[in-house]
C-alpha positions as CSV (number, residue, x, y, z in Angstrom):
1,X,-15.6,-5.7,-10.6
2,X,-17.4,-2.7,-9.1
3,X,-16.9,0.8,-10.7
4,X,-15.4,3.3,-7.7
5,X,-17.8,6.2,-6.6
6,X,-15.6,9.4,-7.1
7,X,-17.5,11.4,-4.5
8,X,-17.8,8.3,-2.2
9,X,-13.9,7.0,-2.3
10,X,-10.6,8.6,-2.4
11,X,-7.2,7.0,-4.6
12,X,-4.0,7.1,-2.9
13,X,-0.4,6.4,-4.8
14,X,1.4,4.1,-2.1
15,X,5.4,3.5,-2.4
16,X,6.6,1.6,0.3
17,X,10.8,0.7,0.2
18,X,11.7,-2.6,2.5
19,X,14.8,-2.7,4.4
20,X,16.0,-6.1,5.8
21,X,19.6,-6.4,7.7
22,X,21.8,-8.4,4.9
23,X,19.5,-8.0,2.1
24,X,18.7,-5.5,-1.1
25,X,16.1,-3.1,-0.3
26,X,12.6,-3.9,-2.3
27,X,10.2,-1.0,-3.4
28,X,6.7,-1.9,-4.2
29,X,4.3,0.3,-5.4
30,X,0.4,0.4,-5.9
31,X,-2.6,2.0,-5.4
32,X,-5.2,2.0,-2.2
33,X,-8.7,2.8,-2.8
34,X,-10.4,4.1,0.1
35,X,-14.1,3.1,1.8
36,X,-14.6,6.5,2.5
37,X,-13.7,9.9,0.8
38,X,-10.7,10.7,4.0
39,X,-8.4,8.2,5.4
40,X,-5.3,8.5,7.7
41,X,-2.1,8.0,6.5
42,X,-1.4,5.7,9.2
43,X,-4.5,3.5,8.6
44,X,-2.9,3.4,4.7
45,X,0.2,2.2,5.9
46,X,-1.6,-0.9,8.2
47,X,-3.7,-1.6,5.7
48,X,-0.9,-1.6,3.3
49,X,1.6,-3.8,5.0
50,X,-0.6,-6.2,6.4
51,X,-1.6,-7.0,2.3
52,X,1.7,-6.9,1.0
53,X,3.9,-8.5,4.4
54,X,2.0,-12.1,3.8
55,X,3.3,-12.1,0.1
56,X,6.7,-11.8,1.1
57,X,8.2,-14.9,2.3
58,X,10.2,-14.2,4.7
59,X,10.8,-16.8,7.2
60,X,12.3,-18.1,4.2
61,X,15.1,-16.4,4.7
62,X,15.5,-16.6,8.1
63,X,13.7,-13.0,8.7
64,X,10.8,-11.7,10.6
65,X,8.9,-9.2,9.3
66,X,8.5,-7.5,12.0
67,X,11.9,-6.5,12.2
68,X,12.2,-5.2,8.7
69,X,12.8,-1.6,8.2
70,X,10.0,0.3,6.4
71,X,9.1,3.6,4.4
72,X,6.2,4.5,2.6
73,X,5.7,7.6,0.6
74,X,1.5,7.9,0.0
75,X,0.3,10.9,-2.3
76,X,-3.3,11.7,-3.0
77,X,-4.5,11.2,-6.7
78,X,-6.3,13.7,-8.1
79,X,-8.2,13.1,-10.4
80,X,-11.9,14.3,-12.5
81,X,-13.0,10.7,-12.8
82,X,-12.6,6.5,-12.0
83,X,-13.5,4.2,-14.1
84,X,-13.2,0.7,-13.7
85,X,-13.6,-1.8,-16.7
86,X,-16.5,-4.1,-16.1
């Protein structure tokens, strides 16, 4: 695992609530790590749900995830240091 570059990459805390007609809403949460120090929040929430809407099975239950309903709530981490165990 590489160790993230403070000045280099930015943390983000990413909550993102799932809404599907006929079903519970689910609420993930993680972190996103960015290549560069600024990111849009829109280019969070792409990145975002096209790595979390594969792990969900979906067509499963007869639903396409397109049509879900989605929220996500990102928030910048501050923070003085990351440190990544090697």
């Amino acid at each position: 695992m590489e160790n993230v570059k403070k000045e280099l990459n930015a943390l983000y805390s990413v909550s993102v609530s799932i809404f599907a007609k006929g079903y519970k809403k689910i609420v993930l949460s993680g972190i996103f790590v960015t290549k560069n120090k600024k990111c849009s929040h829109e280019k969070i929430k792409t990145k975002c749900w096209n790595f979390i809407a594969p792990q969900i099975p979906f067509e499963e239950y007869g639903i396409s995830p397109e049509e879900v309903r989605k929220t996500f709530k990102i928030s910048r981490i501050k923070n003085d240091f990351i440190f990544n165990e090697e």
